[in-house]
C-alpha positions in Angstrom: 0.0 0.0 0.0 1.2 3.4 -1.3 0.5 6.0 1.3 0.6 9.9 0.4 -1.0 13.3 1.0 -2.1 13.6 -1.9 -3.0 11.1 -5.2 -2.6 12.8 -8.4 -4.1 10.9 -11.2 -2.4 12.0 -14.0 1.4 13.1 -14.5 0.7 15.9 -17.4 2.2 19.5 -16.7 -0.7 20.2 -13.9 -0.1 17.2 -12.0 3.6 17.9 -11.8 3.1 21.5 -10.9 0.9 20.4 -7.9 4.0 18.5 -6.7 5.5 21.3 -6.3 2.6 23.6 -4.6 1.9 20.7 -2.5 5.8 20.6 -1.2 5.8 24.5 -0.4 2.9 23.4 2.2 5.1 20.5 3.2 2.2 18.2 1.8 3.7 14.5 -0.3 2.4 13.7 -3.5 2.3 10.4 -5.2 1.5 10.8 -8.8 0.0 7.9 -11.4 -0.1 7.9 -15.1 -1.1 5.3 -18.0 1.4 6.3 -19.9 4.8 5.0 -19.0 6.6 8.3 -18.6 5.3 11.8 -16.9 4.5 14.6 -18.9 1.0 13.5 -20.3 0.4 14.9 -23.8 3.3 16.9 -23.6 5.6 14.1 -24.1 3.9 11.4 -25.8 1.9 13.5 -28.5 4.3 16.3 -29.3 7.3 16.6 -27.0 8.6 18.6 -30.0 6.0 21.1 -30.3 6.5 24.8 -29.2 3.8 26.1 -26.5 3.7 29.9 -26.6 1.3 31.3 -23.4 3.6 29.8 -20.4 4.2 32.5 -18.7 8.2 33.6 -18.4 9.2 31.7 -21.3 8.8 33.4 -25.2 8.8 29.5 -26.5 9.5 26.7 -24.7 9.2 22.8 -26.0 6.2 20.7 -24.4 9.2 17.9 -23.9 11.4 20.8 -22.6 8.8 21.9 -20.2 7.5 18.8 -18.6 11.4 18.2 -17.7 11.7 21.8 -16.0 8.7 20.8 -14.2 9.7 17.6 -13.0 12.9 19.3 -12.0 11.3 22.1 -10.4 9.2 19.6 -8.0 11.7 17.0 -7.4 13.0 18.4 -4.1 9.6 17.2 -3.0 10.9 13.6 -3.7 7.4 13.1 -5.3 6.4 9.1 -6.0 5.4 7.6 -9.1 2.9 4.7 -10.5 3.5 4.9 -14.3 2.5 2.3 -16.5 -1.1 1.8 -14.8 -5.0 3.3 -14.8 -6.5 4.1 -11.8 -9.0 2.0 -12.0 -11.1 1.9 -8.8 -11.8 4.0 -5.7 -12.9 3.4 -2.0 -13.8 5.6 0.6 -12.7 4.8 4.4 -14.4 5.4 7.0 -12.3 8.3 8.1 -13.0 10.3 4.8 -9.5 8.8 3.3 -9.9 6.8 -0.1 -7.9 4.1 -2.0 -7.2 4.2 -5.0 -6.5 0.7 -6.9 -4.9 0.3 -10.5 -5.4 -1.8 -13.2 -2.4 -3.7 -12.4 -3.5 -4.0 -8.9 -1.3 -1.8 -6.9 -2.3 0.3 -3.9 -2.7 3.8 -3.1 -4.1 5.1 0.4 -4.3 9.3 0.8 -6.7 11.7 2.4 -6.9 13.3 -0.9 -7.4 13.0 -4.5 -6.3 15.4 -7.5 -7.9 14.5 -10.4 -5.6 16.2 -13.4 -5.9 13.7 -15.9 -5.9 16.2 -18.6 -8.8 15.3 -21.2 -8.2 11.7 -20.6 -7.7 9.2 -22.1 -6.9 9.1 -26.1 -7.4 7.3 -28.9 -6.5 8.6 -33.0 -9.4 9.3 -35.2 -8.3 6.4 -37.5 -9.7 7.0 -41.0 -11.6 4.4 -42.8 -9.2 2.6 -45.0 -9.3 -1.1 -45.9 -6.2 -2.8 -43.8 -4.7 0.3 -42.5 -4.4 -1.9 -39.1 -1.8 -3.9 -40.8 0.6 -1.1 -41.6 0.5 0.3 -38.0 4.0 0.8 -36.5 5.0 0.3 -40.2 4.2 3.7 -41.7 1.2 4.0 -40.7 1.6 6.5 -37.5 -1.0 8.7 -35.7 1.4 10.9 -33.7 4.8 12.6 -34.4 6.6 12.1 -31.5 10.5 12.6 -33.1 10.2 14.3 -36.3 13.6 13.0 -36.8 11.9 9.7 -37.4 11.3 11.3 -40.8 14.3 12.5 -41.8 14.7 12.3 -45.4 12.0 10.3 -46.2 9.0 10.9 -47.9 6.1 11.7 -45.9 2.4 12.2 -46.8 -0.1 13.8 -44.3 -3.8 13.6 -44.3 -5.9 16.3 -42.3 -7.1 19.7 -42.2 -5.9 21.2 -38.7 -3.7 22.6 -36.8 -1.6 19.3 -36.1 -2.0 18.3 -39.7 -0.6 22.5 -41.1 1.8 22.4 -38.2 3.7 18.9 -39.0 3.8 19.8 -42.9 5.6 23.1 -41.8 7.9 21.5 -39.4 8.8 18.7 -41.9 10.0 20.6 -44.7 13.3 21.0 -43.1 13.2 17.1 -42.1 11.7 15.0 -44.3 12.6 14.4 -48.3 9.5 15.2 -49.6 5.9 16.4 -47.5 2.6 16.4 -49.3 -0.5 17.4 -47.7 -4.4 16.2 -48.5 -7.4 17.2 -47.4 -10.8 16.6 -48.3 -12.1 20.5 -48.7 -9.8 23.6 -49.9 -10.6 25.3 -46.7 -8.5 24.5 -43.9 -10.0 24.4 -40.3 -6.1 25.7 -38.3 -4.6 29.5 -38.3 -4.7 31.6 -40.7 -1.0 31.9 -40.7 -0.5 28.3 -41.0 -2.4 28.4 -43.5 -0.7 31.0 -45.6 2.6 29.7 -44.7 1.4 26.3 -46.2 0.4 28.5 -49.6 4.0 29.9 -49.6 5.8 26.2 -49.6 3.7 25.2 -52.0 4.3 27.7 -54.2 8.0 27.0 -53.6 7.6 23.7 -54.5 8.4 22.5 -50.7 5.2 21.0 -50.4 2.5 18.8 -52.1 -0.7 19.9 -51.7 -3.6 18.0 -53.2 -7.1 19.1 -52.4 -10.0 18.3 -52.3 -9.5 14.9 -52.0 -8.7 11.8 -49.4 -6.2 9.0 -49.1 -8.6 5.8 -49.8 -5.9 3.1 -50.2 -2.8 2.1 -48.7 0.0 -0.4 -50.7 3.2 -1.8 -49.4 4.8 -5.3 -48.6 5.1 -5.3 -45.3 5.4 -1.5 -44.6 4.2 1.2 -46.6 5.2 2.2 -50.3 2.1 4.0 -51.3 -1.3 5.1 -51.1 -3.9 6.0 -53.7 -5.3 9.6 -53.7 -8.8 9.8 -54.7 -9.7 13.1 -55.6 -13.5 14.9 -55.4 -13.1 15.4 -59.4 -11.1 13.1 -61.8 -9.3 9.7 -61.5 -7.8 8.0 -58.2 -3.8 7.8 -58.4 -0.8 6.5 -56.4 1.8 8.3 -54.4 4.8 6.5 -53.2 5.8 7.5 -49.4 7.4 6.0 -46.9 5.3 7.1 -44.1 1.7 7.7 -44.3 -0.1 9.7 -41.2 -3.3 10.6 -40.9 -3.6 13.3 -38.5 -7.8 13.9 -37.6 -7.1 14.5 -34.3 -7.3 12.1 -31.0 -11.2 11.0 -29.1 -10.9 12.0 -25.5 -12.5 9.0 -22.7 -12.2 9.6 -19.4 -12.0 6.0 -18.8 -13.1 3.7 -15.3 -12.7 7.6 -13.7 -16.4 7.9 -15.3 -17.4 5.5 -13.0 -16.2 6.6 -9.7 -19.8 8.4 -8.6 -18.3 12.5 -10.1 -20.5 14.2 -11.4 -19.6 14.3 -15.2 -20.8 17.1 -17.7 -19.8 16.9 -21.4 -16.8 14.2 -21.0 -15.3 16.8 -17.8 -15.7 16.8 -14.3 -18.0 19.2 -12.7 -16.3 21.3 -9.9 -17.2 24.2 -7.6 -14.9 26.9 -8.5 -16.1 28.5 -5.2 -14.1 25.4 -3.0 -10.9 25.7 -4.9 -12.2 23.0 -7.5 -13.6 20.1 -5.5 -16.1 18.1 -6.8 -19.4 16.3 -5.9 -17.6 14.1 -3.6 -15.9 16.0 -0.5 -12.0 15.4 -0.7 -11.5 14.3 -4.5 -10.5 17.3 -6.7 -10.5 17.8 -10.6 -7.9 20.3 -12.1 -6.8 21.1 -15.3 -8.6 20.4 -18.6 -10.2 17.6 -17.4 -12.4 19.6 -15.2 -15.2 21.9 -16.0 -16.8 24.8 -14.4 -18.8 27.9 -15.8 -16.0 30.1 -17.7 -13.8 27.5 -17.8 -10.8 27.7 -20.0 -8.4 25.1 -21.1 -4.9 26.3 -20.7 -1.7 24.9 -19.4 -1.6 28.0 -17.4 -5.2 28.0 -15.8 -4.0 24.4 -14.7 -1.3 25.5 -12.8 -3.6 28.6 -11.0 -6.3 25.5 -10.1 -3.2 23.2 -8.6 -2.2 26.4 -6.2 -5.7 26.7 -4.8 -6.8 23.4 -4.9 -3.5 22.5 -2.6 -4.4 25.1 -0.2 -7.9 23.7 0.6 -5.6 20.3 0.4 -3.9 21.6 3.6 -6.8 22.7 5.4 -8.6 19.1 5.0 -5.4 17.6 6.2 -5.0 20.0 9.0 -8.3 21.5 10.0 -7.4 24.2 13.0 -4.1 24.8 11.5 -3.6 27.9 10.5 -2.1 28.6 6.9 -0.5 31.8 6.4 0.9 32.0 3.1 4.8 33.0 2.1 6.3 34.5 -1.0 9.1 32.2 -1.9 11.2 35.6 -3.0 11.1 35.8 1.0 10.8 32.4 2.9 13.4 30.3 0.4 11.8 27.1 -0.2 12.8 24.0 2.1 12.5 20.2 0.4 12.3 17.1 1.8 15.2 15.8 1.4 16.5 18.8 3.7 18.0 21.4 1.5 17.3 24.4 1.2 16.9 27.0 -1.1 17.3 30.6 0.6 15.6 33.5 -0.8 18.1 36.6 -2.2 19.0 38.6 0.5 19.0 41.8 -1.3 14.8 40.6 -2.1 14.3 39.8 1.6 15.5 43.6 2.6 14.2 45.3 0.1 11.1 43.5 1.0 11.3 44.2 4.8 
């Protein structure tokens, strides 16, 4: 049995932050994940990507961020159950649950953080006879290392952000990118868009529209697919990687069952107590939770893992006063006993 403060059901970059709010407060947390590394979506759908609104940092990496947050809370000595799906939960009789995994393993805390992100995920697979069979063999769903592509020849099939994004960012990789979609009109930014007009024009990529991959060929792996177009005759392409980017179905998964109160695929929270939900001591934060105004933002997630630790403390210590202190002033002390001591010339100008 796995005991903690505080369970964290997911290990994307609002779990991790909680680690680290939690540890200012002295509070342990034990984190677990599906996925058999932290960082959620950040670094198992595009640890490559560039995320723009994180406050402090221009452009930072989703791969490079995730590891500045698991450094950031690993003075806490934070504990990890990766590889497994919470599966079930029981309350004790003291108001404690436990929390059991697929796999069977343990976990015993006065308080769960629900931060799963938007679940579970599964690709949008398009409809194509035997595309199972070239799965792993260039048939992928997600770029996770666009250096997988170097100098081979790529075709993409979408019309969104991911699908404009990767057909961008593989110019420079792969041999040769074409792009297909089934309408002219493209559903990402407009300056995705326009920068996908320019490389076309220069030849850098292969746009065909409208019209839809409807066959794939290849012994083994792939070596082509047909292109059937709205107007005229179907025709082959050879590639060496074929990926169909539609985007991924969210499921929140045996967390559905647990007696929350669930609202379009989200958890329903009170905003009001620090993002608790129907059932007194399990909170939801992040973008798997939903409340009125909500917005789904790395940085929101990291505002809802503050507060949500505070009313953490107060359930774990009920009399005990909380009186909060800037970091810039008090330093901030980890477990392991190290310390990290504020700037001195802060602390005066501050006193």
């Amino acid at each position: 049995m796995i005991k903690t403060d505080i369970l964290i059901i997911g290990a994307g970059p609002t779990g991790l932050f909680t680690v680290f709010e939690a540890g200012l407060l002295k509070l342990k947390c034990h984190l677990i994940d599906a996925l058999p590394q932290p960082g959620g979506q950040c670094s198992e759908i595009y640890p490559k990507k560039p995320i723009y609104d994180i406050p402090g940092f221009p452009e930072i990496l989703a791969g490079d961020l995730t590891r500045n947050l698991l450094e950031q809370g690993k003075q806490f000595e934070p504990g990890f159950t990766l590889g497994e799906r919470a599966e079930t939960i029981e309350k004790q009789d003291d108001g404690s649950f436990i929390v059991t995994t697929n796999k069977g393993t343990q976990h015993h805390a006065p308080i769960v953080a629900i931060a799963g992100g938007l679940g579970s995920f599964e690709p949008r697979k398009p409809a194509i006879e035997g595309i199972a069979d070239y799965e792993d063999n260039g048939v992928e769903y997600i770029i996770k290392d666009p250096e997988f592509y170097r100098d081979k020849k790529v075709v993409i099939s979408g019309g969104g952000d991911s699908a404009l994004d990767w057909s961008i960012f593989l110019t420079d990789v792969a041999s040769e990118v074409t792009l297909i979609h089934r309408r002219n009109e493209f559903r990402g930014a407009l300056d995705s868009v326009e920068k996908v007009g320019e490389l076309t024009k220069l030849g850098k990529i292969n746009l065909i529209t409208p019209a839809e991959v409807t066959g794939l060929h290849g012994d083994g792996s792939i070596e082509a697919v047909t292109v059937t177009p709205k107007e005229g005759d179907a025709f082959q392409i050879e590639t060496d990687h074929f990926i169909p980017l539609f985007g991924l179905s969210p499921k929140l998964g045996p967390i559905a069952n647990w007696g929350l109160e669930i609202e379009k695929n989200a958890i329903k929270v009170d905003n009001s107590l620090n993002y608790q939900t129907n059932i007194p001591g399990i909170f939801a934060i992040g973008d798997v939770n939903t409340y009125p105004e909500k917005l789904k933002l790395i940085l929101c997630g990291f505002h809802e893992a503050t507060l949500m630790c505070q009313a953490a403390y107060r359930i774990i210590n009920p009399g005990k006063r909380l009186v909060l202190k800037y970091t810039t002033v008090s330093g901030i002390d980890g477990f392991d006993g190290s310390r990290k001591e504020a700037p001195k010339a802060v602390v005066q100008a501050i006193n």
